[in-house]
DRENDO-62299 format. One record per residue (C-alpha): residue in one letter; x, y, z. Coordinates in nm, 3 decimals. Each point is the difference from the previous one (the first is absolute). Layout:
N
+-----+---------+---------+---------+
| res |       x |       y |       z |
+-----+---------+---------+---------+
|   A |       X |       Y |       Z |
...
+-----+---------+---------+---------+
***
This chain:
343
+-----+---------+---------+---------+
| res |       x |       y |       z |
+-----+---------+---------+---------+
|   X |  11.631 |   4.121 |   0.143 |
|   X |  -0.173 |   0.095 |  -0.299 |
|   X |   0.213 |  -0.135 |  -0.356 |
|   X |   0.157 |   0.245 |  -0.235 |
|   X |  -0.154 |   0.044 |  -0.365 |
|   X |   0.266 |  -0.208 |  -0.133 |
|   X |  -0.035 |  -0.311 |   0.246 |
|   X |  -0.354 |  -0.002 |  -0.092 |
|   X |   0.065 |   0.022 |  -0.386 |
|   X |   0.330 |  -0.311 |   0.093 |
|   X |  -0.256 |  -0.345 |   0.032 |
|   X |   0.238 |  -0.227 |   0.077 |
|   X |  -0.140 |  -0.317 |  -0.177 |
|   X |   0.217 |  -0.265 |   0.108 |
|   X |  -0.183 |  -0.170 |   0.289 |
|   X |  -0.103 |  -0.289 |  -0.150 |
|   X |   0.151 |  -0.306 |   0.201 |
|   X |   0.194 |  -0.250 |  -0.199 |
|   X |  -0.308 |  -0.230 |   0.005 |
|   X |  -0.213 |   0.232 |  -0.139 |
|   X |   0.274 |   0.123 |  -0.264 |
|   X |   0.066 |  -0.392 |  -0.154 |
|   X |  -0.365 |   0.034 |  -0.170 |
|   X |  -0.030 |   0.197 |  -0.325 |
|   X |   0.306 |   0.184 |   0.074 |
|   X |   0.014 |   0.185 |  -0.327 |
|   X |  -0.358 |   0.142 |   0.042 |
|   X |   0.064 |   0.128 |   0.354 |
|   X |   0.290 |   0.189 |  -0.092 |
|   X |  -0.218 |   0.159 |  -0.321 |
|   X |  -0.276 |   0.082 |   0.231 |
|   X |   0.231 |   0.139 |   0.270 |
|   X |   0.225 |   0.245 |  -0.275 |
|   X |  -0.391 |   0.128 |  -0.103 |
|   X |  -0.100 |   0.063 |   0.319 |
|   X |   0.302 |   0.224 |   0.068 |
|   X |  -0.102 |   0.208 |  -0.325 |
|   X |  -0.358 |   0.026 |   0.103 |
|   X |   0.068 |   0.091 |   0.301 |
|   X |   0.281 |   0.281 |  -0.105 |
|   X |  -0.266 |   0.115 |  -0.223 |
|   X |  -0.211 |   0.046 |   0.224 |
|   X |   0.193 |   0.196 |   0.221 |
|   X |   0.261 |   0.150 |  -0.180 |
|   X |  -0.183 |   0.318 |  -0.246 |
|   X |   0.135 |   0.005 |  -0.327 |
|   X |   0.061 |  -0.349 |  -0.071 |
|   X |  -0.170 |  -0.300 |  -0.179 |
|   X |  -0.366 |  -0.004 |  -0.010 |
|   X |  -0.144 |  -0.195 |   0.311 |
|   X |  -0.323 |  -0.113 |  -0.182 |
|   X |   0.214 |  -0.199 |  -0.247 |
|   X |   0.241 |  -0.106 |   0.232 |
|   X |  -0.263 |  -0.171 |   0.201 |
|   X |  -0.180 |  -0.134 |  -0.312 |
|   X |   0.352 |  -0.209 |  -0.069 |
|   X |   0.022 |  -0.070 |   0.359 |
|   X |  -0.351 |  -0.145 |  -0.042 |
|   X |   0.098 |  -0.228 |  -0.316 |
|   X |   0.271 |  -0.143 |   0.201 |
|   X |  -0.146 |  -0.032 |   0.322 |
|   X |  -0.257 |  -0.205 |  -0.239 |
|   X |   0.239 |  -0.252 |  -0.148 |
|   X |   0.201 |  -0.047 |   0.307 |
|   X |   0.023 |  -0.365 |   0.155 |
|   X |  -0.084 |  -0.102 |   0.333 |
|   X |   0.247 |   0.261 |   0.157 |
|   X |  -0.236 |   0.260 |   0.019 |
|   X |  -0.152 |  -0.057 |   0.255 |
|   X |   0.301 |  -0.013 |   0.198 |
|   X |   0.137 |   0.340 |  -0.193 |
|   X |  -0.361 |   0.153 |   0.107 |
|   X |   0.034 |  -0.095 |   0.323 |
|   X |   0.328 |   0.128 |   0.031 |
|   X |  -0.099 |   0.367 |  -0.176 |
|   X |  -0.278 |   0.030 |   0.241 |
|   X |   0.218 |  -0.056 |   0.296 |
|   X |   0.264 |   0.249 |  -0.143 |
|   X |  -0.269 |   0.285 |  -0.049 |
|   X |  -0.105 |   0.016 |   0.350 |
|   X |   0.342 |   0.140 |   0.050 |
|   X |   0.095 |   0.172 |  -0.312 |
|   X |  -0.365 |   0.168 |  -0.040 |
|   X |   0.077 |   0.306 |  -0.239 |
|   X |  -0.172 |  -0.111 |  -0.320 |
|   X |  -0.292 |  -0.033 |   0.177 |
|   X |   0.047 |   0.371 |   0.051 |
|   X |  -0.106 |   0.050 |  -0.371 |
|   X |  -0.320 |   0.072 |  -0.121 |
|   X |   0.002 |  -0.097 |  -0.298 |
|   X |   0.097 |  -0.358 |   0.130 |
|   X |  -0.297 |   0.059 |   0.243 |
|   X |  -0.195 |   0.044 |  -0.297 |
|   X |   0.083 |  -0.291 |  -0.180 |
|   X |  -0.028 |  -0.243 |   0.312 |
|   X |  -0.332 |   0.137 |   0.073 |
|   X |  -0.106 |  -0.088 |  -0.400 |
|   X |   0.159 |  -0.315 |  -0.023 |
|   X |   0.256 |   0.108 |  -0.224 |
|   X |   0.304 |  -0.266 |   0.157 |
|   X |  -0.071 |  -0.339 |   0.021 |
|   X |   0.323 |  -0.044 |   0.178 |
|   X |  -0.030 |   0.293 |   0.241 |
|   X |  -0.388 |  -0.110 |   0.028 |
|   X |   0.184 |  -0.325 |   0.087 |
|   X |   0.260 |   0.180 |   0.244 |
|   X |  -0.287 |   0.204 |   0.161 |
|   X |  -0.194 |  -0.337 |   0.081 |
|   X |   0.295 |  -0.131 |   0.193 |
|   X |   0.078 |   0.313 |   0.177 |
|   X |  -0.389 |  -0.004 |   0.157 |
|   X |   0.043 |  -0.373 |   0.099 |
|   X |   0.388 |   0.096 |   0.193 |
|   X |  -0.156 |   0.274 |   0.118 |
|   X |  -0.288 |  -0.215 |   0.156 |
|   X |   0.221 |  -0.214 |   0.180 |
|   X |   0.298 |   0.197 |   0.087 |
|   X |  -0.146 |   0.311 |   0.183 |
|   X |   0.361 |   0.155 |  -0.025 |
|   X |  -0.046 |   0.042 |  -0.359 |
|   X |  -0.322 |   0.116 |   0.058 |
|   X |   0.111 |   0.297 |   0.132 |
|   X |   0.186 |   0.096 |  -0.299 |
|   X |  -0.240 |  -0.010 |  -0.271 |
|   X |  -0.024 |   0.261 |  -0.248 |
|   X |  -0.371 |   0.104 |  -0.123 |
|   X |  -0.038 |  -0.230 |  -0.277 |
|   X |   0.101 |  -0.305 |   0.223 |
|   X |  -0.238 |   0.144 |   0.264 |
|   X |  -0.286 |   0.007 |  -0.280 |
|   X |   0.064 |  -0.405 |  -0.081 |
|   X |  -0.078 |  -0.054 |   0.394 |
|   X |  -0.266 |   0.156 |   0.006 |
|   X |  -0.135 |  -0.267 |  -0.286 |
|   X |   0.241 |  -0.274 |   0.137 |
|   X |  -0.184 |   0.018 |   0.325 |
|   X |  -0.339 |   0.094 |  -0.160 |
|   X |   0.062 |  -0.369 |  -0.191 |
|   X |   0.113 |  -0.226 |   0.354 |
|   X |  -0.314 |   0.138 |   0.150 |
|   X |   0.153 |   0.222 |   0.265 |
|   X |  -0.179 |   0.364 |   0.042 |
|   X |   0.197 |   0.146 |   0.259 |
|   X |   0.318 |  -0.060 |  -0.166 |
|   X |  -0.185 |   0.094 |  -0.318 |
|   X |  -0.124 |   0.362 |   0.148 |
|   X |   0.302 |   0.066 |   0.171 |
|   X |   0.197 |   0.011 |  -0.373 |
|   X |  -0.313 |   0.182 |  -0.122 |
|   X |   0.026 |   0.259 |   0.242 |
|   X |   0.346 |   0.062 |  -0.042 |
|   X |  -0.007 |   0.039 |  -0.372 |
|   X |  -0.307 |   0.252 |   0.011 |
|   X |   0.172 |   0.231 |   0.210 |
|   X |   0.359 |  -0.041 |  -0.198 |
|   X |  -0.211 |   0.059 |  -0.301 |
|   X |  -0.268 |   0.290 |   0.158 |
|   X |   0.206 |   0.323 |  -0.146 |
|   X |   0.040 |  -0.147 |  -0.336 |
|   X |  -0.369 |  -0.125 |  -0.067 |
|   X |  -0.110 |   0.309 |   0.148 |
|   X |   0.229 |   0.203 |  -0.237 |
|   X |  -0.137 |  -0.289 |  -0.290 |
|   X |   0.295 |  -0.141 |  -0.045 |
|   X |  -0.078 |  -0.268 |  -0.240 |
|   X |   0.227 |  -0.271 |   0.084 |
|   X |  -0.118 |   0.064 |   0.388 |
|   X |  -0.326 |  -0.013 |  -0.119 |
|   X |   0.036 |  -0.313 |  -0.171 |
|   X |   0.173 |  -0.149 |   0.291 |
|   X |  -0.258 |   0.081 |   0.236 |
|   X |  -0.245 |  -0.134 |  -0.222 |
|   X |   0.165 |  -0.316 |   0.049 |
|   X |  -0.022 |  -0.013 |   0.352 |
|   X |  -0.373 |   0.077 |  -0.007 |
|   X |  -0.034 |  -0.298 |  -0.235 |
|   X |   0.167 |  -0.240 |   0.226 |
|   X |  -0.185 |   0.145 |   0.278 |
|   X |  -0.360 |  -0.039 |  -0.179 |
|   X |   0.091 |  -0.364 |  -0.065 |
|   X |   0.083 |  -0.025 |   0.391 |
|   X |  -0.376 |   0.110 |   0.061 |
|   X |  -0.109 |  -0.233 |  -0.269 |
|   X |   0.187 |  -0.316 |   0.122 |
|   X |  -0.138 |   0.074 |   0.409 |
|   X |  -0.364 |   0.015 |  -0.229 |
|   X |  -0.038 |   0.343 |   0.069 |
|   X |  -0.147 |   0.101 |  -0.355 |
|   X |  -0.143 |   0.353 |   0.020 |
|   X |   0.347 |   0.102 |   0.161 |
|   X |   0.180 |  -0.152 |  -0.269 |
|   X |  -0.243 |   0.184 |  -0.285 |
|   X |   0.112 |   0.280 |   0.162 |
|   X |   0.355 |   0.027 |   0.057 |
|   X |   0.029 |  -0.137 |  -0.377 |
|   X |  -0.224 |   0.295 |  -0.071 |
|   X |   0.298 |   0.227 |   0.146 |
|   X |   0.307 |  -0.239 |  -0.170 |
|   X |  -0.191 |   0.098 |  -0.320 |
|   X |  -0.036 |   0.379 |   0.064 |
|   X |   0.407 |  -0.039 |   0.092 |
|   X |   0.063 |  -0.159 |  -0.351 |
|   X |  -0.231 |   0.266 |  -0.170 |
|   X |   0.221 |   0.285 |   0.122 |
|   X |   0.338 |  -0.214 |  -0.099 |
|   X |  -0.234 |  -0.044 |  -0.378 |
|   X |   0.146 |  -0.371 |   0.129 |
|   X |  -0.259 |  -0.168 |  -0.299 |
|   X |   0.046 |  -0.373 |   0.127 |
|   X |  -0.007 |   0.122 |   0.392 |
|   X |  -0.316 |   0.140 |  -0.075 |
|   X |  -0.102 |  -0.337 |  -0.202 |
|   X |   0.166 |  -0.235 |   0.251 |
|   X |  -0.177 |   0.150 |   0.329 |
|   X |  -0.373 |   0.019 |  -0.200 |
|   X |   0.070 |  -0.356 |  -0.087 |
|   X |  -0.059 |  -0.070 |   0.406 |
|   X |  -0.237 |   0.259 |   0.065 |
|   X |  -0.255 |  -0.039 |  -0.293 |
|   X |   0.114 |  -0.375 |  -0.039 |
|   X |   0.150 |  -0.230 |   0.289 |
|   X |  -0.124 |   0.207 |   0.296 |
|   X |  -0.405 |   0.013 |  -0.155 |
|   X |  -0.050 |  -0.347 |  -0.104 |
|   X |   0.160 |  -0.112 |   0.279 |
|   X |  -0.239 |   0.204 |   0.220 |
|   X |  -0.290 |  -0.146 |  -0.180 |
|   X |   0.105 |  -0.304 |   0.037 |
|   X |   0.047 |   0.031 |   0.372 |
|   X |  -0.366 |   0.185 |   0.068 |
|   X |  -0.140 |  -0.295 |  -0.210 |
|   X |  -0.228 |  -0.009 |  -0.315 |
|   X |  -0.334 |   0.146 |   0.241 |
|   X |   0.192 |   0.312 |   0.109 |
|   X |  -0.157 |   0.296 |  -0.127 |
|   X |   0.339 |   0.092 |  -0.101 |
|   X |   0.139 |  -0.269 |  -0.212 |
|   X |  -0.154 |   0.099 |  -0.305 |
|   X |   0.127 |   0.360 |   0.041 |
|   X |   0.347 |  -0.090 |   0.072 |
|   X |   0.016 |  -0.219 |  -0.278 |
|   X |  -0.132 |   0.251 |  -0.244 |
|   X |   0.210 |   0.335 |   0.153 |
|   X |   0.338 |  -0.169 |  -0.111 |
|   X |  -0.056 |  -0.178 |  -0.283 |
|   X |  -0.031 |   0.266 |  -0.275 |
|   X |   0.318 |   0.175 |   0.151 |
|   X |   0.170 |  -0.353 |  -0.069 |
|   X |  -0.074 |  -0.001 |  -0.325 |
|   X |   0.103 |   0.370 |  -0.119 |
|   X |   0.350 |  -0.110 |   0.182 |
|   X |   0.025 |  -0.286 |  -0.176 |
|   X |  -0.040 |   0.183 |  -0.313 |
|   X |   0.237 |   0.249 |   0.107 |
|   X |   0.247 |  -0.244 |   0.129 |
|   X |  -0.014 |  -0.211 |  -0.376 |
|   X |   0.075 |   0.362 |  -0.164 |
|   X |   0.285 |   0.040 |   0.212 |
|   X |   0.124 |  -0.345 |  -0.052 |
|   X |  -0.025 |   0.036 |  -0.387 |
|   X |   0.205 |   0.354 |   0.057 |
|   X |   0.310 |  -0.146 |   0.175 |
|   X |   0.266 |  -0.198 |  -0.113 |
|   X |  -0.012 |  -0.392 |   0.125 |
|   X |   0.185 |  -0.072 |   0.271 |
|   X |   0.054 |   0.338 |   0.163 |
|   X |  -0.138 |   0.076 |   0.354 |
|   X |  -0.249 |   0.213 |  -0.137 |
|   X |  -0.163 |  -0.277 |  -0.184 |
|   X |   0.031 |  -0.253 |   0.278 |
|   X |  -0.164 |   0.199 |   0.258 |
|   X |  -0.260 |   0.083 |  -0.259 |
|   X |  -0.047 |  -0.370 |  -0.099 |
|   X |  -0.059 |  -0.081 |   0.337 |
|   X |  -0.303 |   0.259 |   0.039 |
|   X |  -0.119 |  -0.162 |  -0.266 |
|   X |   0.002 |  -0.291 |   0.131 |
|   X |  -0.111 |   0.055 |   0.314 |
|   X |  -0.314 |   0.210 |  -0.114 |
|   X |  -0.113 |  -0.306 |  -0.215 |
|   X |   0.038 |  -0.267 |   0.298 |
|   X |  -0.227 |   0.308 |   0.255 |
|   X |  -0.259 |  -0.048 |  -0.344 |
|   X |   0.034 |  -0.320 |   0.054 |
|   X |  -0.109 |  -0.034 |   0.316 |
|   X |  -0.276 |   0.233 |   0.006 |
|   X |  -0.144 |  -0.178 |  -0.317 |
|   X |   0.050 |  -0.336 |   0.200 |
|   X |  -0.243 |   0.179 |   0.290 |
|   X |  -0.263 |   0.138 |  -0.264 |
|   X |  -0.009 |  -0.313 |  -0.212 |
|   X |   0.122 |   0.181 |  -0.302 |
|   X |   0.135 |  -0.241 |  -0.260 |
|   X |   0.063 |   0.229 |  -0.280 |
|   X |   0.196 |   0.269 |   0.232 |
|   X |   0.171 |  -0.312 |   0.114 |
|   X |   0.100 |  -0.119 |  -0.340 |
|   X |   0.162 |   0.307 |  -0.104 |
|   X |   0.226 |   0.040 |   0.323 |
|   X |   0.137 |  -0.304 |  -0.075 |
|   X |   0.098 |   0.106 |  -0.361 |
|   X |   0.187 |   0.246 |   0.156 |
|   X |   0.181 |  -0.227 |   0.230 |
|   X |   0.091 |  -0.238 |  -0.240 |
|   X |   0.177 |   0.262 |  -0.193 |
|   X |   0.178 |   0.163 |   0.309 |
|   X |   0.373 |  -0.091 |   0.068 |
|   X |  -0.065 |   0.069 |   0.381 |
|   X |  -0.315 |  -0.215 |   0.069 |
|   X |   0.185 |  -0.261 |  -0.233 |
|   X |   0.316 |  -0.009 |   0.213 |
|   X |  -0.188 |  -0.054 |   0.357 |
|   X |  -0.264 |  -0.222 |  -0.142 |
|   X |  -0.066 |  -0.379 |  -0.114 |
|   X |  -0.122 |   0.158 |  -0.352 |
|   X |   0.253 |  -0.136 |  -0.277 |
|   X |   0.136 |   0.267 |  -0.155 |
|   X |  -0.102 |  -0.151 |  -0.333 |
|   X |  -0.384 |   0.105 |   0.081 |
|   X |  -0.053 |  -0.392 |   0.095 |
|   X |  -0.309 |  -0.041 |   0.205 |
|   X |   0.121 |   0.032 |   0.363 |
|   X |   0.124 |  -0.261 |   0.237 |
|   X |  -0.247 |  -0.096 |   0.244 |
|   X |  -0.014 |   0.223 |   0.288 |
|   X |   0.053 |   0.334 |  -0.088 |
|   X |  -0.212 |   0.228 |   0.213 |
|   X |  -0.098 |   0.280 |  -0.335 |
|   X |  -0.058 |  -0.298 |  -0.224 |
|   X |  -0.207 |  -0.200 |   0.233 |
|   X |  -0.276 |   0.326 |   0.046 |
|   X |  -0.012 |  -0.030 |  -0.361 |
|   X |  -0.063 |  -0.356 |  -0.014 |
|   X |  -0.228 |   0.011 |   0.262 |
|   X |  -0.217 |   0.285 |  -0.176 |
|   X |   0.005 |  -0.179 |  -0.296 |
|   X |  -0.093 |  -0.373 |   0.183 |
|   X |  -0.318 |   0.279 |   0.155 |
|   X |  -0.109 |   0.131 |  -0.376 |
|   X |  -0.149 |  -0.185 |  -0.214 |
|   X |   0.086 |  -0.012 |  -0.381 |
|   X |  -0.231 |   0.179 |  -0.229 |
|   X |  -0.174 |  -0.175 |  -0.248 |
+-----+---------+---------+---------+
***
């Protein structure tokens, strides 16, 4: 029976088991009371503003102790059943940005449940469906993977037809996850291509870091690693190298403008921190393949300075030299090792 407005607006928040409650008590109960407001402001018109609601959410979620993950586990049981707010677009839009860590946390845990409880499977909403799709993309398994994929294109077929942006933006998500798919089973030219169409998906959305994120792979990860596969005698390498690597570098430069635009630790800035990043390390690479020292040298400037790259890497985030055995710094070093000093 489907729920009334009102028992989807009521999340009753008081699952956790005593176990569960005796650890950081205090911040449980703060997260809990915020969730209720961002979730009444999300459904309810006319009340507080959701964006800021899930921004404190956010800050608390943040500071909480070792019962979140617990309270998140919890949530994402509760929203297979009480499913409304993922009836709002605008909370569609922010999970498809990255604009909630918590509900980015919450939508994690749903796609695991769902994986291994087929029941809840059944009752996913569309942006739950859209994390399986990359859930399953991520484990490796392609019919699972393309069975998500399918649904969500034909849920989302009137609206990206109509160019709905949002739909268009989720879409363009799916054909992401299902270009790295082709990419992982080494299928490169199909996974140039289907980024080619996550792109043109992101265009029509004017979704700046889809666009930037999905030419990463195509002009970055999917080339070199081509190249790399056909081998340095392939009358391709050079060609492959070459096609993507001015592309990186405009992105970059439009990524670092973007960067310098938004404010520090918004989502914004994050996601274009991380294109950033991830353009200098596909530099990197190809530099590593066409002996390239100087190109090398200035990629890693730019990683040393990036919070992302910092925070997944060996670098000290003083600008030390790097602890042995980090892949970006060891191309370097081994460029360097094959140049010799000028006189």
């Amino acid at each position: 029976m489907p729920m009334k407005p009102s028992e989807e607006v009521a999340l009753p928040l008081d699952a956790l088991s005593d176990a569960e409650a005796a650890s950081n008590v205090a911040e449980t109960i703060d997260i809990s009371t915020q969730l209720d407001r961002v979730i009444t402001a999300l459904l309810k018109v006319g009340t507080a503003n959701p964006v800021e609601e899930l921004q404190k959410l956010d800050s608390l979620y943040a500071e909480s102790g070792p019962s979140a993950g617990a309270f998140v586990d919890t949530i994402a049981r509760r929203l297979f059943q009480q499913s409304g707010v993922f009836d709002n677009l605008n909370f569609q839009s922010s999970l498809l940005a990255g604009g909630s860590s918590f509900f980015g946390a919450v939508i994690r845990r749903m796609g695991e449940l769902a994986d291994a409880e087929p029941l809840l499977a059944e009752t996913a909403k569309l942006p739950v469906q859209i994390r399986l799709v990359e859930h399953y993309r991520r484990s490796g398994k392609g019919d699972e993977m393309r069975k998500y994929a399918e649904q969500v294109t034909a849920e989302l077929k009137a609206r990206v037809e109509a160019n709905d942006k949002l739909a268009l933006g989720q879409q363009a998500k799916v054909e992401y996850e299902r270009s790295m798919h082709a990419f992982n089973e080494g299928k490169f030219e199909e996974a140039i291509a289907i980024g080619e169409q996550s792109i043109e998906l992101c265009e029509r959305a004017e979704d700046l870091y889809g666009v930037l994120a999905a030419r990463g792979n195509t002009s970055g990860l999917f080339r070199y690693s081509w190249a790399k596969a056909l081998g340095a005698g392939h009358a391709d390498y050079t060609e492959l190298l070459e096609e993507g690597r001015p592309v990186l570098l405009d992105d970059l430069e439009t990524a670092d403008e973007e960067i310098n635009r938004a404010q520090t630790g918004t989502p914004a800035r994050n996601n274009f921190e991380r294109v950033e990043s991830n353009n200098a390390m596909h530099l990197m690479q190809i530099a590593g393949l066409q002996n390239d020292v100087e190109s090398a040298r200035r990629m890693m400037a730019v990683l040393k300075a990036n919070p992302i790259y910092l925070s997944t890497t060996t670098i000290a985030k003083g600008g030390a030299t790097a602890v042995k055995g980090d892949a970006y710094t060891k191309i370097l070093d081994d460029l360097e090792a094959a140049t010799p000093e000028k006189a």
